[in-house]
C-alpha positions, 0 to 999 in steps of 0.5 A, spaced: 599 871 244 594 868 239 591 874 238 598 877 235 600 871 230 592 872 228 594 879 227 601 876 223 598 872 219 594 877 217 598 881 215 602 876 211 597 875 208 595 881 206 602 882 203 604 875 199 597 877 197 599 883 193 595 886 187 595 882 181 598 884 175 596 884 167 599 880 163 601 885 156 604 881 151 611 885 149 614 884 143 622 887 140 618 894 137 620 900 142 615 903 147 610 908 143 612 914 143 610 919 146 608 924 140 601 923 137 601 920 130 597 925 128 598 924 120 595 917 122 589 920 123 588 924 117 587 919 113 581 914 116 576 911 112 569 914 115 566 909 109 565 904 115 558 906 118 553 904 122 547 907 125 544 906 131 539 909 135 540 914 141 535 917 145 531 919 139 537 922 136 540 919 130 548 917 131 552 915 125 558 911 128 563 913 124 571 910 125 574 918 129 567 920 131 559 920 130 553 924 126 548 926 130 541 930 128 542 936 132 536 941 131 535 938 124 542 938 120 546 932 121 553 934 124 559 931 125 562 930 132 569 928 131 573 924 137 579 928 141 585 923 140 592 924 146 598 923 146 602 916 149 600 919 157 597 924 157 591 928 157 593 935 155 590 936 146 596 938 142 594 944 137 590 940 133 586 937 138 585 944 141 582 946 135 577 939 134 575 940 140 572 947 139 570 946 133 566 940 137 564 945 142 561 950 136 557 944 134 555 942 140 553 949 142 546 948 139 544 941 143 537 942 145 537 943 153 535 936 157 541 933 152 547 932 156 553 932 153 557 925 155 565 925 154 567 919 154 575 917 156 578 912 153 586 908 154 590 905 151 592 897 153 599 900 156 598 900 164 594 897 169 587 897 170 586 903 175 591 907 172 587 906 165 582 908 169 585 914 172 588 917 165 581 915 162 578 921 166 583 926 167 581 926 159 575 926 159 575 931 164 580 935 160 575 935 154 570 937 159 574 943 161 575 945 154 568 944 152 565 949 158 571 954 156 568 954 149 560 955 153 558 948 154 554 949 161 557 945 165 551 942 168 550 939 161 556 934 160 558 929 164 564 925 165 565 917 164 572 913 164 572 906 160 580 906 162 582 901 156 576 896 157 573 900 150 578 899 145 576 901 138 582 896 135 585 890 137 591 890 133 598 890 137 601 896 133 602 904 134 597 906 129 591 901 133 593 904 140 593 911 138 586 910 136 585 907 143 587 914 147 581 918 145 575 921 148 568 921 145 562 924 145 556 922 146 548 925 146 543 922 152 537 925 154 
């Protein structure tokens, strides 16, 4: 008998206990849409730079993507941005991310190709996760189609913990919901 209300009471607990929930401010604008604001994109400032060095690489930060010194010349490699979510690349993106992979293409070998998926707020946590990496696996995937070895890119979700902007609008989430690049030796 002492051993089933121990087992009752335990299983309450686990129950009352429950996951806790993230608290999201909501406001009386309508849930983003699912189309990429994609025309949003076209227009972003690049004069906001910063340098910073990684693994005697140079990387330029810049606001959709970073400037490596790759072989010599100074290449842009542009972040891959997603729709309200998914993971799949629109058209666009499609042609970003091969662009991306001709670029990369010349990385010397024993550099990997880290691709980093990133959410927006809308979500919990484990879901951001989740989505996080089915991005950054979807750019891998594209990345290795293009003739990236495998082998030289890894993946990593940041989920919704890497935000690039704070404001609570469309246009800031959409700057969330992206993968990017990163080179480490």
């Amino acid at each position: 008998m002492k051993k089933l209300s121990i087992y009752t009471f335990l299983v309450a607990a686990v129950l009352f206990s429950g996951c806790s929930q993230k608290e999201v401010e909501v406001t009386n604008e309508p849930a983003p849409v699912e189309q990429t604001s994609e025309s949003a994109l076209d227009n972003v400032d690049n004069s906001n730079v910063q340098d910073e060095v990684v693994n005697d690489e140079l990387l330029e930060k810049a606001e959709n993507g970073y400037y490596y010194t790759i072989n010599g010349e100074k290449v842009f490699i542009e972040n891959i941005y997603f729709a309200f979510d998914k993971y799949n690349l629109s058209d666009k993106m499609k042609s970003v991310a091969k662009s991306n992979a001709e670029k990369l293409s010349a990385v010397q070998a024993g550099t990997t190709i880290k691709v980093e998926g990133n959410c927006d707020e809308w979500g919990t946590d484990e879901y951001n996760y989740a989505l996080g990496l089915k991005r950054a696996k979807a750019v891998k995937d594209f990345l290795v189609m293009d003739g990236i070895s495998e082998s030289a890119v890894s993946v990593v979700s940041f989920g919704e913990s890497n935000p690039v902007c704070t404001d609570k609008n469309r246009e800031c989430w959409q700057k969330n919901r992206r993968s990017e690049h990163k080179l480490v030796k």
